[in-house]
PyMOL Python script that loads the backbone (N, CA, C, O; Angstrom):
from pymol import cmd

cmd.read_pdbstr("""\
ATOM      1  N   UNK A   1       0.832  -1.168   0.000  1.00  0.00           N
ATOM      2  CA  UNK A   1       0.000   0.000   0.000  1.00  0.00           C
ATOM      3  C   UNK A   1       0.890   1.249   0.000  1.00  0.00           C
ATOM      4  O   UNK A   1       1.940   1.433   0.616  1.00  0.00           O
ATOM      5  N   UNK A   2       0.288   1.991  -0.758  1.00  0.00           N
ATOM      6  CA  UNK A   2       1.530   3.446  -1.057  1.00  0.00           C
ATOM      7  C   UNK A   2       1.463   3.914   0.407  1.00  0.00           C
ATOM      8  O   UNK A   2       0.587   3.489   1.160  1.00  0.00           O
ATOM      9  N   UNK A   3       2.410   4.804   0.805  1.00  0.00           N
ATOM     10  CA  UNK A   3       2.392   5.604   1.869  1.00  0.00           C
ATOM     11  C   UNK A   3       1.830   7.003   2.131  1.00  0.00           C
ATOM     12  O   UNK A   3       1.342   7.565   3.111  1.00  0.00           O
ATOM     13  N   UNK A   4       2.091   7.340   0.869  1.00  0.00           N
ATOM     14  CA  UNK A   4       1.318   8.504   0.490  1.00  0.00           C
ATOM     15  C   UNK A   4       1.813   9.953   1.738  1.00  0.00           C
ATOM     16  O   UNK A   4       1.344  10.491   2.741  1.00  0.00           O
ATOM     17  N   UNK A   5       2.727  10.033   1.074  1.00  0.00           N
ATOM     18  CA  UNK A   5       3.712  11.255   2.164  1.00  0.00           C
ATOM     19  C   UNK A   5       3.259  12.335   1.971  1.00  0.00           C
ATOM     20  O   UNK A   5       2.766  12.863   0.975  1.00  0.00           O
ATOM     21  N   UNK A   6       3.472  12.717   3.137  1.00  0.00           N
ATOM     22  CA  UNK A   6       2.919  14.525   3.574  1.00  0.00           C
ATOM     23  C   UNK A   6       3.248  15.420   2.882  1.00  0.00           C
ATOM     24  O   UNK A   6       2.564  16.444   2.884  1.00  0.00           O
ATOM     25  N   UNK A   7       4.522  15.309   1.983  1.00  0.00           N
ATOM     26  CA  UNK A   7       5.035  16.639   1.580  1.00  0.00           C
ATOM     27  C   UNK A   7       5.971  16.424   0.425  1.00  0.00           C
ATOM     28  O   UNK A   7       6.447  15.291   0.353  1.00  0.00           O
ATOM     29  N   UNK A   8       6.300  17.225  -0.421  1.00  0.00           N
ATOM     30  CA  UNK A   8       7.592  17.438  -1.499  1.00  0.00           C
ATOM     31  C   UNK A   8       8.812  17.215  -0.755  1.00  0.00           C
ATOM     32  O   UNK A   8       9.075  17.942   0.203  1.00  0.00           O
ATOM     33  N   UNK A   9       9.494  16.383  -1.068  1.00  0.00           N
ATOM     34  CA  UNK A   9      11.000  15.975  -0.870  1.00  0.00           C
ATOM     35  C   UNK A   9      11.954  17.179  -1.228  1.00  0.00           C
ATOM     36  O   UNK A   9      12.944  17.393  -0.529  1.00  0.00           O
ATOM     37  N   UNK A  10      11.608  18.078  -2.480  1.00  0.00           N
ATOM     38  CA  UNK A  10      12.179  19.432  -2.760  1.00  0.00           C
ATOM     39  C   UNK A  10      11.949  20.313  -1.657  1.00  0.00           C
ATOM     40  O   UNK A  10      12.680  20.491  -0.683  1.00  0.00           O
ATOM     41  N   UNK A  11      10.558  20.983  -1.992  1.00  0.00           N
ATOM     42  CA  UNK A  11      10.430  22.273  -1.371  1.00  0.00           C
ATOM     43  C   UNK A  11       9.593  22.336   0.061  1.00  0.00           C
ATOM     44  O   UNK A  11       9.193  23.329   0.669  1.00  0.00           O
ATOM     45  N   UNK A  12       9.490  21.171   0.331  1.00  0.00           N
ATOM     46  CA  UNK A  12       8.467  20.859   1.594  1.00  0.00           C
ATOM     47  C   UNK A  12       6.805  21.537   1.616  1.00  0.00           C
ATOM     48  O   UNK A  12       6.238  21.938   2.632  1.00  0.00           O
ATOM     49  N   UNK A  13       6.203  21.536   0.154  1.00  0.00           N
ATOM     50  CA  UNK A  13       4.890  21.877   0.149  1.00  0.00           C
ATOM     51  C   UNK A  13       3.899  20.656   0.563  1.00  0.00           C
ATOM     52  O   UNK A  13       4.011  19.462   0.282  1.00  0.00           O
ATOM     53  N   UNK A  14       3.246  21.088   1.053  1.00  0.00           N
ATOM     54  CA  UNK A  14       2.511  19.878   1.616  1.00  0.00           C
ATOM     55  C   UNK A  14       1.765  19.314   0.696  1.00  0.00           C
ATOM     56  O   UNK A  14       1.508  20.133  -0.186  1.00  0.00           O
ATOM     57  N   UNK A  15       1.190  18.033   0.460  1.00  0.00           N
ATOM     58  CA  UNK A  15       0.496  16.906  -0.925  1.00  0.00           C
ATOM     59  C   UNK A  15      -0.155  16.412  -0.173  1.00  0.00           C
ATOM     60  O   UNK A  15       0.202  15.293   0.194  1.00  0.00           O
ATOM     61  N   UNK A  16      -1.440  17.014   0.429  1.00  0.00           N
ATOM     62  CA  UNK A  16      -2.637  16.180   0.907  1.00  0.00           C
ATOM     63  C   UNK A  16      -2.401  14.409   0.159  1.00  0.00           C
ATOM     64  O   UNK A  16      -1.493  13.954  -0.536  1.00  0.00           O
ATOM     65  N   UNK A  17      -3.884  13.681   0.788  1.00  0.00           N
ATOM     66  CA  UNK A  17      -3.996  12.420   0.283  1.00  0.00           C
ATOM     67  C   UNK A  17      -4.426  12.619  -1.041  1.00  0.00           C
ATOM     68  O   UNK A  17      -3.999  12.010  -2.022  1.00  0.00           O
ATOM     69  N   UNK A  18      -5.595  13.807  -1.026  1.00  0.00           N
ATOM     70  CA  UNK A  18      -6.089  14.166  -2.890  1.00  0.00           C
ATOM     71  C   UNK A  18      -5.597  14.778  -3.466  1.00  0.00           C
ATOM     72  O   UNK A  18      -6.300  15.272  -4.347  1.00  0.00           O
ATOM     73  N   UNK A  19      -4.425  15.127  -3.456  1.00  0.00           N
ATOM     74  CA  UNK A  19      -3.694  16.235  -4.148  1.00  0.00           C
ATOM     75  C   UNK A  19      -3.137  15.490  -5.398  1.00  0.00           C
ATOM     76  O   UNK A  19      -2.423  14.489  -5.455  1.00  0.00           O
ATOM     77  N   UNK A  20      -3.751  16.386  -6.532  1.00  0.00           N
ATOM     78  CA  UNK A  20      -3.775  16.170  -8.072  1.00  0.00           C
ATOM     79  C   UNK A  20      -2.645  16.661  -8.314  1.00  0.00           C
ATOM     80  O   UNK A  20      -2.673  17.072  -9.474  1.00  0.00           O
ATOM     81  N   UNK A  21      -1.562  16.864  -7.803  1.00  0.00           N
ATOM     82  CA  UNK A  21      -0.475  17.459  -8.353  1.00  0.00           C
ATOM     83  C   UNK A  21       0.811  16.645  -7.967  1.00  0.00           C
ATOM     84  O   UNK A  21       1.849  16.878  -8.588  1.00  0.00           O
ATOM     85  N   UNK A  22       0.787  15.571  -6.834  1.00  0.00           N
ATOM     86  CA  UNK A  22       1.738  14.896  -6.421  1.00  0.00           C
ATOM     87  C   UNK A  22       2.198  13.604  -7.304  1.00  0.00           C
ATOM     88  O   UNK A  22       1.557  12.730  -7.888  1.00  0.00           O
ATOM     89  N   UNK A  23       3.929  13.930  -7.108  1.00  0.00           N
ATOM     90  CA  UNK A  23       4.110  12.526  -8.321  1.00  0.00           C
ATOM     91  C   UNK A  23       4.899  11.921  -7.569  1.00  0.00           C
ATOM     92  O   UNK A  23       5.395  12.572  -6.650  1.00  0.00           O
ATOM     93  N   UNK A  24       5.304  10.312  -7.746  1.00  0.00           N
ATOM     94  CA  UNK A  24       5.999   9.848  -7.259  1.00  0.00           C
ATOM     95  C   UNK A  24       6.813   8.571  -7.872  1.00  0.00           C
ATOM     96  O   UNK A  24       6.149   8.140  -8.815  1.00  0.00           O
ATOM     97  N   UNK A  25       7.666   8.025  -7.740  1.00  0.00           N
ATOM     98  CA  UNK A  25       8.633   7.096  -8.542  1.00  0.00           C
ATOM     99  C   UNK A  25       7.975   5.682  -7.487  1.00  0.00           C
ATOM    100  O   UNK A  25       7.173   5.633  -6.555  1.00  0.00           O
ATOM    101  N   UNK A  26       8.770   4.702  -8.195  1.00  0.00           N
ATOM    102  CA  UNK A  26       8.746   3.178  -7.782  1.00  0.00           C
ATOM    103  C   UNK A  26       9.167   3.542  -6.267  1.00  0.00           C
ATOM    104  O   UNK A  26       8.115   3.569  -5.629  1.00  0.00           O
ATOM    105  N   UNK A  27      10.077   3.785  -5.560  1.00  0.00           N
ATOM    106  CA  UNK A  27      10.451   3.773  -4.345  1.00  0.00           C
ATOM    107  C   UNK A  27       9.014   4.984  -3.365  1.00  0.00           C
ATOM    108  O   UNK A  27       8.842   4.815  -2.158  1.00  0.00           O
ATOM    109  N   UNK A  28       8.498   5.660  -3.852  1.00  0.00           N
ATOM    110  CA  UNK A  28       7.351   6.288  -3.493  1.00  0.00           C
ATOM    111  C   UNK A  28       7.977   7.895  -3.054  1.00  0.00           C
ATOM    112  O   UNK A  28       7.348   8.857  -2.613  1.00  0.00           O
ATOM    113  N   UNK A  29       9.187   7.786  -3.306  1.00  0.00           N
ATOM    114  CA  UNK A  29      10.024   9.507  -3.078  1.00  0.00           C
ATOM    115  C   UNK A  29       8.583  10.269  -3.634  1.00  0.00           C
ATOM    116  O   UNK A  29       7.790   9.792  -4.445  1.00  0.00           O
ATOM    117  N   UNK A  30       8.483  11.758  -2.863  1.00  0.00           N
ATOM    118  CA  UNK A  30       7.367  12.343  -3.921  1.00  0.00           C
ATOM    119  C   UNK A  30       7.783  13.741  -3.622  1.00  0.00           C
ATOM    120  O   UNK A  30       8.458  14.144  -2.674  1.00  0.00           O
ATOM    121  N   UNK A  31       7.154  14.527  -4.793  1.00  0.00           N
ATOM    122  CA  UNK A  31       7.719  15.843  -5.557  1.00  0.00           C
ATOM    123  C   UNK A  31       6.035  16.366  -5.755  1.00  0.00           C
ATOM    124  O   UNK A  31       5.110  15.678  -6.187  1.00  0.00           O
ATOM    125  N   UNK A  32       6.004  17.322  -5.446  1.00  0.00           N
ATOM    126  CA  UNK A  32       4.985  18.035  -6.210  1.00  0.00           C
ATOM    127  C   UNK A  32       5.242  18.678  -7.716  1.00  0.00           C
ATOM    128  O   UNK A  32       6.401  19.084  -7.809  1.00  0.00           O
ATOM    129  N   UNK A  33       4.619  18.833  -8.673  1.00  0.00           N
ATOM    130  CA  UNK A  33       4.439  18.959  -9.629  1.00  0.00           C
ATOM    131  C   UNK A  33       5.423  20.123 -10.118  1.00  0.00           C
ATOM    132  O   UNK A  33       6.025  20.017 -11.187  1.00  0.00           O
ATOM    133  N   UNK A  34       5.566  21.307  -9.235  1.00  0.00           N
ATOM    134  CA  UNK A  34       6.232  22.369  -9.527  1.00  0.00           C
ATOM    135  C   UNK A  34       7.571  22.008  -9.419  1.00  0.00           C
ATOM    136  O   UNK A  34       8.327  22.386 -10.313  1.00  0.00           O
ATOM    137  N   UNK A  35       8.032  21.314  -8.448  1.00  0.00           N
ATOM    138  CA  UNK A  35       9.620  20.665  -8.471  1.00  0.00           C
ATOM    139  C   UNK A  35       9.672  19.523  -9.403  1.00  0.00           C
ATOM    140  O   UNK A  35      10.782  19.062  -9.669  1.00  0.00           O
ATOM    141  N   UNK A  36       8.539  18.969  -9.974  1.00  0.00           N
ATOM    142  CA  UNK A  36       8.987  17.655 -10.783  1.00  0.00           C
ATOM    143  C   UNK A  36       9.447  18.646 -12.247  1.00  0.00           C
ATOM    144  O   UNK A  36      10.478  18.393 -12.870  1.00  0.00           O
ATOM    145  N   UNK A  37       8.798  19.423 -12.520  1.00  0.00           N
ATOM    146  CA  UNK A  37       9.094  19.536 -14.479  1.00  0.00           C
ATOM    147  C   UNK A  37      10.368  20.750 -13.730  1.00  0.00           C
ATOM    148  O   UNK A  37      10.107  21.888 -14.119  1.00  0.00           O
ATOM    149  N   UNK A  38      11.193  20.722 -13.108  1.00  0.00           N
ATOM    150  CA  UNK A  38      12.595  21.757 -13.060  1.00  0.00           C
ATOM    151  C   UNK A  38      13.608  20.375 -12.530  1.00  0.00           C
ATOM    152  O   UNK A  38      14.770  20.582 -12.177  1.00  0.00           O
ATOM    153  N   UNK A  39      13.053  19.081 -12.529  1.00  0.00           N
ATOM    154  CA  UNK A  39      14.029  17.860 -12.258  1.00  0.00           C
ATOM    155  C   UNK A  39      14.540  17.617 -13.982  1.00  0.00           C
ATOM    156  O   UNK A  39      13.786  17.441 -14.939  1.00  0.00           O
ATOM    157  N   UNK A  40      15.476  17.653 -13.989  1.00  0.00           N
ATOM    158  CA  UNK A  40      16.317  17.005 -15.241  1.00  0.00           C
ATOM    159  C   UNK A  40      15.405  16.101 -15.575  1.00  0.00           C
ATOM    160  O   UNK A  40      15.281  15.218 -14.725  1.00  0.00           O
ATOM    161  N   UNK A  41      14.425  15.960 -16.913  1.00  0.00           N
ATOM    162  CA  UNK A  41      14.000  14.612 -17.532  1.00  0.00           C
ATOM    163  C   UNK A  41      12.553  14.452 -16.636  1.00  0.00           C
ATOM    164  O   UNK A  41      11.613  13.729 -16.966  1.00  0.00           O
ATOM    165  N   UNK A  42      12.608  15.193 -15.586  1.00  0.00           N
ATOM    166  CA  UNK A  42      11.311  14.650 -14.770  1.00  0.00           C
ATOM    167  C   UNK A  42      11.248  13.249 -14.236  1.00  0.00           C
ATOM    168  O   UNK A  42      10.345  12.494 -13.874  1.00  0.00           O
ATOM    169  N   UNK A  43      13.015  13.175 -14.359  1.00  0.00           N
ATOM    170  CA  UNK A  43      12.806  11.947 -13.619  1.00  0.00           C
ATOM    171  C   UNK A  43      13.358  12.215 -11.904  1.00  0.00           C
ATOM    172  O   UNK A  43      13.678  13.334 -11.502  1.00  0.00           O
ATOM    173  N   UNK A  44      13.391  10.886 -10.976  1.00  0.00           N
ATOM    174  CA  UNK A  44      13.120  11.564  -9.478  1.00  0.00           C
ATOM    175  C   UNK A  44      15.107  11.528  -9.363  1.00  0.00           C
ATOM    176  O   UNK A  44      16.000  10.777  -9.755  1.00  0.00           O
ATOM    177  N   UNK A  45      15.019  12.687  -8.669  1.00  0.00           N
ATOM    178  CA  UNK A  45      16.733  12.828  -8.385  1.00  0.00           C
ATOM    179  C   UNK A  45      17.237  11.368  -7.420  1.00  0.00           C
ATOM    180  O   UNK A  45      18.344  10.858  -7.591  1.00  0.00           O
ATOM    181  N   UNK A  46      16.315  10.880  -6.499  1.00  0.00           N
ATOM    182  CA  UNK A  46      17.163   9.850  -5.621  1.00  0.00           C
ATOM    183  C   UNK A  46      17.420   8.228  -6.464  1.00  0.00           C
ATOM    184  O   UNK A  46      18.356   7.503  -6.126  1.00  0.00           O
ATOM    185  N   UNK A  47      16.758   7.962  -7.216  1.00  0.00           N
ATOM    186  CA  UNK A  47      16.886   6.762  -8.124  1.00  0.00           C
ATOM    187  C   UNK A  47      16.821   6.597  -9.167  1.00  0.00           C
ATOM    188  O   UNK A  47      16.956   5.460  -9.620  1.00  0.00           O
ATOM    189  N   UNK A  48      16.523   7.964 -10.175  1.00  0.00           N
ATOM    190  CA  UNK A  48      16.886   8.088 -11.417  1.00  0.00           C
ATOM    191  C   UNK A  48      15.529   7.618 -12.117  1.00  0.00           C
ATOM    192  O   UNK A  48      15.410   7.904 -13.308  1.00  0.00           O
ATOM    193  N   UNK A  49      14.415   6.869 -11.436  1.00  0.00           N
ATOM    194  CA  UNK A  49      13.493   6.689 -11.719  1.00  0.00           C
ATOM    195  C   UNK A  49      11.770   8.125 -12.204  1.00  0.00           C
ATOM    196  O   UNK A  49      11.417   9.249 -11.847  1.00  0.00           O
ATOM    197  N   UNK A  50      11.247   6.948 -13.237  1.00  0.00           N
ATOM    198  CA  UNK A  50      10.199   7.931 -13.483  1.00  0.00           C
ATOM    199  C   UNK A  50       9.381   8.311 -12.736  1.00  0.00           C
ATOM    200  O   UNK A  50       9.068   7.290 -12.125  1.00  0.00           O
ATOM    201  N   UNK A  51       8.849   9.050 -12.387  1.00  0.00           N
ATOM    202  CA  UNK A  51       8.092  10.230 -11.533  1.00  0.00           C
ATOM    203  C   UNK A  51       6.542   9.957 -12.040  1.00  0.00           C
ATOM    204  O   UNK A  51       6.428  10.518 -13.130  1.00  0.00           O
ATOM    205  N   UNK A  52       5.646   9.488 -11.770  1.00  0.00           N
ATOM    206  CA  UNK A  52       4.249   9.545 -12.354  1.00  0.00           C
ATOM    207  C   UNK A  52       3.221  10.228 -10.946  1.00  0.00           C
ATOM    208  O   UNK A  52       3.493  10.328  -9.749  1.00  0.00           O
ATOM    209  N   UNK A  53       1.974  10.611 -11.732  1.00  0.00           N
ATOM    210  CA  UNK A  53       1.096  10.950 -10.564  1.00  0.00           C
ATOM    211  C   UNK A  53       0.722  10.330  -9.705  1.00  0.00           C
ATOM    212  O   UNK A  53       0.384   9.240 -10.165  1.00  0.00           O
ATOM    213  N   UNK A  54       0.518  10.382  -8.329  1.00  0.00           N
ATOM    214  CA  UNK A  54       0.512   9.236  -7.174  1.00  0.00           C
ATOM    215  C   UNK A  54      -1.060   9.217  -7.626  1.00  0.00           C
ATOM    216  O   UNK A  54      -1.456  10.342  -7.933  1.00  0.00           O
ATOM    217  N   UNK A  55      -1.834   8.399  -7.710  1.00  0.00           N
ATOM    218  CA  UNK A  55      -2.840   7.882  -7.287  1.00  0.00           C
ATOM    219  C   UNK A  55      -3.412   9.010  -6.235  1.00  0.00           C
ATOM    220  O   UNK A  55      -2.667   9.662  -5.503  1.00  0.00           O
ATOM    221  N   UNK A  56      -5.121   9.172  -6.270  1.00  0.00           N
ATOM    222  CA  UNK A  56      -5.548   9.383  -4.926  1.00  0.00           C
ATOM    223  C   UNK A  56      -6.678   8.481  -4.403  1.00  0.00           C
ATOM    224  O   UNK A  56      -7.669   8.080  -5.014  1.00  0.00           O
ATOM    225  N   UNK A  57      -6.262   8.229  -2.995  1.00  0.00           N
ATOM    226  CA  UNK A  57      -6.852   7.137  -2.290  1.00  0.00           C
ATOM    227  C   UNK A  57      -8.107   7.820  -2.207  1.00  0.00           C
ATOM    228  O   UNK A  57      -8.068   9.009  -1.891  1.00  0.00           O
ATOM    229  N   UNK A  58      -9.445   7.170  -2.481  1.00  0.00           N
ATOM    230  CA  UNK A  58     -10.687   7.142  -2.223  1.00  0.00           C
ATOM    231  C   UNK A  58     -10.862   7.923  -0.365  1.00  0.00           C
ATOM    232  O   UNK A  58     -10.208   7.470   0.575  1.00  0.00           O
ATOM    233  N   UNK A  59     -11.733   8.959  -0.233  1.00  0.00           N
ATOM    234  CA  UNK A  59     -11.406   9.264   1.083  1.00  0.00           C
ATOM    235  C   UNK A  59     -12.177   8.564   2.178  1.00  0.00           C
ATOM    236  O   UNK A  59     -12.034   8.780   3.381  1.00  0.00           O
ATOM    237  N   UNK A  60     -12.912   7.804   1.691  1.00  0.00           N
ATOM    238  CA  UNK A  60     -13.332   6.916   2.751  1.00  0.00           C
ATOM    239  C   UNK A  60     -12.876   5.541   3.554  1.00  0.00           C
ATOM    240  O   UNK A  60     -13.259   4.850   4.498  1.00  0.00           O
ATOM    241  N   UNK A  61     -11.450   5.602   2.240  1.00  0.00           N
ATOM    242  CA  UNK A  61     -10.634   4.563   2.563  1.00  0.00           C
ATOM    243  C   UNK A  61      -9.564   5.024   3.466  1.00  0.00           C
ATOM    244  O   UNK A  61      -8.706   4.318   3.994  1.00  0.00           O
ATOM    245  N   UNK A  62      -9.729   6.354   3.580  1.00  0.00           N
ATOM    246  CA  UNK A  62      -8.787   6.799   4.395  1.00  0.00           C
ATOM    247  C   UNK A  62      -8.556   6.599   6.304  1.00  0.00           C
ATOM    248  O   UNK A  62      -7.699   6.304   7.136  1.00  0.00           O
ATOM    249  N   UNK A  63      -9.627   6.899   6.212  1.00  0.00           N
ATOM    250  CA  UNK A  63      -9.230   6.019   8.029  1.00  0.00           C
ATOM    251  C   UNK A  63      -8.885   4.664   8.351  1.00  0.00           C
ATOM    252  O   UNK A  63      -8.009   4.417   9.180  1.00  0.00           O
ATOM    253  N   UNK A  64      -9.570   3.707   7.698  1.00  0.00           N
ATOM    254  CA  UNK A  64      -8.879   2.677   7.348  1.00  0.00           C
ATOM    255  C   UNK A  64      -7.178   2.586   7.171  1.00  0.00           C
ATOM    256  O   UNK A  64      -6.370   2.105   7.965  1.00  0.00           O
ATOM    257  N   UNK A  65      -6.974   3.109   6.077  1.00  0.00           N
ATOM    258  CA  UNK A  65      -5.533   3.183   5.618  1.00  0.00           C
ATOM    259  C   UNK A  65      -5.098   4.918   5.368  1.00  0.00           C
ATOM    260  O   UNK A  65      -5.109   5.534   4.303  1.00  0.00           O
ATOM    261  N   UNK A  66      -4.768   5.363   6.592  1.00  0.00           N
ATOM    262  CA  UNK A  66      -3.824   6.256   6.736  1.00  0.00           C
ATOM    263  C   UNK A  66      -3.012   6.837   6.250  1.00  0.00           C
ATOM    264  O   UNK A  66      -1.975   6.201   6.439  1.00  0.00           O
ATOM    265  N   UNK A  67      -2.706   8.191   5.399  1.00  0.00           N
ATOM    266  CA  UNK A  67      -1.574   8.453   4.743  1.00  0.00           C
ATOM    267  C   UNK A  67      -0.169   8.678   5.994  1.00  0.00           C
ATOM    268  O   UNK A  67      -0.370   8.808   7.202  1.00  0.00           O
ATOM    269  N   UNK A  68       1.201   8.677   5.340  1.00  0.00           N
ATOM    270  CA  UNK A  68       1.807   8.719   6.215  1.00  0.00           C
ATOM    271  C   UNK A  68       2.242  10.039   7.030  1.00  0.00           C
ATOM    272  O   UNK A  68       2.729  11.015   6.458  1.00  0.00           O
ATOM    273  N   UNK A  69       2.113  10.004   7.847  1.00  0.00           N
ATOM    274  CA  UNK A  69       2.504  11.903   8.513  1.00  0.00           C
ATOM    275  C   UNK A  69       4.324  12.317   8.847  1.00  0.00           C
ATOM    276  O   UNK A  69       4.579  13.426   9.316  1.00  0.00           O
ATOM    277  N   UNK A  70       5.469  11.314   8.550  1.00  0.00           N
ATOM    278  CA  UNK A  70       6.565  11.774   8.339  1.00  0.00           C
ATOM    279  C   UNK A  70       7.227  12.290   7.239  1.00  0.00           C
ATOM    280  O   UNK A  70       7.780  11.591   6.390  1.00  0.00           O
ATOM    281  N   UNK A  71       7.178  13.669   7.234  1.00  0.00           N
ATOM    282  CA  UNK A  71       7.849  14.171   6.426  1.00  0.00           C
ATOM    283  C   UNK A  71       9.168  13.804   6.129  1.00  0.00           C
ATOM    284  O   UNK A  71       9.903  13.295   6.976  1.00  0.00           O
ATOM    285  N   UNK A  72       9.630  14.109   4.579  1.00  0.00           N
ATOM    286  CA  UNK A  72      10.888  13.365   4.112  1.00  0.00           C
ATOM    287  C   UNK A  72      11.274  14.787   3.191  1.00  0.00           C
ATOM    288  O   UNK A  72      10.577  15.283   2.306  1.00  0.00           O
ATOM    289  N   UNK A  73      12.849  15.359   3.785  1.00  0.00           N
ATOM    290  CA  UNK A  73      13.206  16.569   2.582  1.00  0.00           C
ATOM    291  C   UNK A  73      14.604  16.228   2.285  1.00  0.00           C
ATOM    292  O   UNK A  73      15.413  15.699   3.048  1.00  0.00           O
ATOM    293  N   UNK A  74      14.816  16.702   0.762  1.00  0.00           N
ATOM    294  CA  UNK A  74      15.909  15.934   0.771  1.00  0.00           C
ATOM    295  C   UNK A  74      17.169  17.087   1.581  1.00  0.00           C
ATOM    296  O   UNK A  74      16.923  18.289   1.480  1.00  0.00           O
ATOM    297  N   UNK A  75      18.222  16.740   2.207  1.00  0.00           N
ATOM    298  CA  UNK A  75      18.979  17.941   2.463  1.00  0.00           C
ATOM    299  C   UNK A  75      19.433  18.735   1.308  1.00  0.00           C
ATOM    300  O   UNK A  75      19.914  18.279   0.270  1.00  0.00           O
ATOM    301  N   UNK A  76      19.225  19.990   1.605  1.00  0.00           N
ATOM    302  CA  UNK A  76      19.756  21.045   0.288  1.00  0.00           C
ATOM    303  C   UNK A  76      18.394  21.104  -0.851  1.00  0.00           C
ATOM    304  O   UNK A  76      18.536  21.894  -1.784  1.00  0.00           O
ATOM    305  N   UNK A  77      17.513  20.555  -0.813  1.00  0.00           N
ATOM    306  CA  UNK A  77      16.414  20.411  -1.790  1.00  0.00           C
ATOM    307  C   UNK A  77      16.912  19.572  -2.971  1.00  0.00           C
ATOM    308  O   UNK A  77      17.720  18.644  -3.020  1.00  0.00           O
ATOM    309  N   UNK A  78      16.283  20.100  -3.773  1.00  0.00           N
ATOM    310  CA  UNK A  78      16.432  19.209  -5.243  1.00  0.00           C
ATOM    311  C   UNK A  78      17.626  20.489  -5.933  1.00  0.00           C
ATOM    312  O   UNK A  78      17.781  21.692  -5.723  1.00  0.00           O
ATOM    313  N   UNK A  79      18.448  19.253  -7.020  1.00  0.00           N
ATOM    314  CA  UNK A  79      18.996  20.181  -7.869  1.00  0.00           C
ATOM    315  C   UNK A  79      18.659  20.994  -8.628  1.00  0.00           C
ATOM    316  O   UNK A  79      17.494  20.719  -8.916  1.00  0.00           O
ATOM    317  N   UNK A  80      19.033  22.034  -9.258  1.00  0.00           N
ATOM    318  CA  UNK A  80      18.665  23.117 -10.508  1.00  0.00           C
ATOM    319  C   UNK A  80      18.525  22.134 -11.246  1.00  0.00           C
ATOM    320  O   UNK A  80      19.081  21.036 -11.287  1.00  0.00           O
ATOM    321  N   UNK A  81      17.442  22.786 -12.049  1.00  0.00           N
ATOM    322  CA  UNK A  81      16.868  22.162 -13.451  1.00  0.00           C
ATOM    323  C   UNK A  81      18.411  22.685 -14.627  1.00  0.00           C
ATOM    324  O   UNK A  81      19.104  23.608 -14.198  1.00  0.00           O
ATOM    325  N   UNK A  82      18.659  22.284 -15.490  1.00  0.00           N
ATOM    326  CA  UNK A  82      19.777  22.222 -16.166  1.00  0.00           C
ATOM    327  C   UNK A  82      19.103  23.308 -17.389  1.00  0.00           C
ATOM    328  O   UNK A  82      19.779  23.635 -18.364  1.00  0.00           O
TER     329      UNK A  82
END
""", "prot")
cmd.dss("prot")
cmd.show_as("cartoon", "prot")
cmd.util.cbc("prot")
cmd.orient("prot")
């Protein structure tokens, strides 16, 4: 089950559970939309992997299954877009 993280790994904007703008790679790293298209390729800086839109969990499924509330930034943010 995704984890579905609190926030951009770049800029620390917060990505609700419905937030139409959050993307995330195979490992579940996630970027909001404004830091993904200034990533080289749009792909995710920690694994080189593609970046797609996370899914949003149905909100009634949400108490059930919990998004996660630890924030993750990377130190220094993300690199300049090239």
């Amino acid at each position: 089950m995704l984890d579905l993280r609190p926030n951009c790994e770049c800029c620390d904007r917060d990505l609700p559970p419905a937030a139409l703008d959050a993307y995330i790679c195979s490992f579940e790293c996630t970027f909001c939309a404004d830091c993904r298209s200034r990533l080289p390729g749009g792909l995710c800086p920690n694994c080189g992997g593609e970046l797609v839109r996370r899914p949003v969990r149905p909100a009634e499924k949400l108490a059930a299954n919990p998004p996660a509330s630890v924030r993750t930034l990377k130190p220094g943010g993300c690199p300049p877009a090239f």
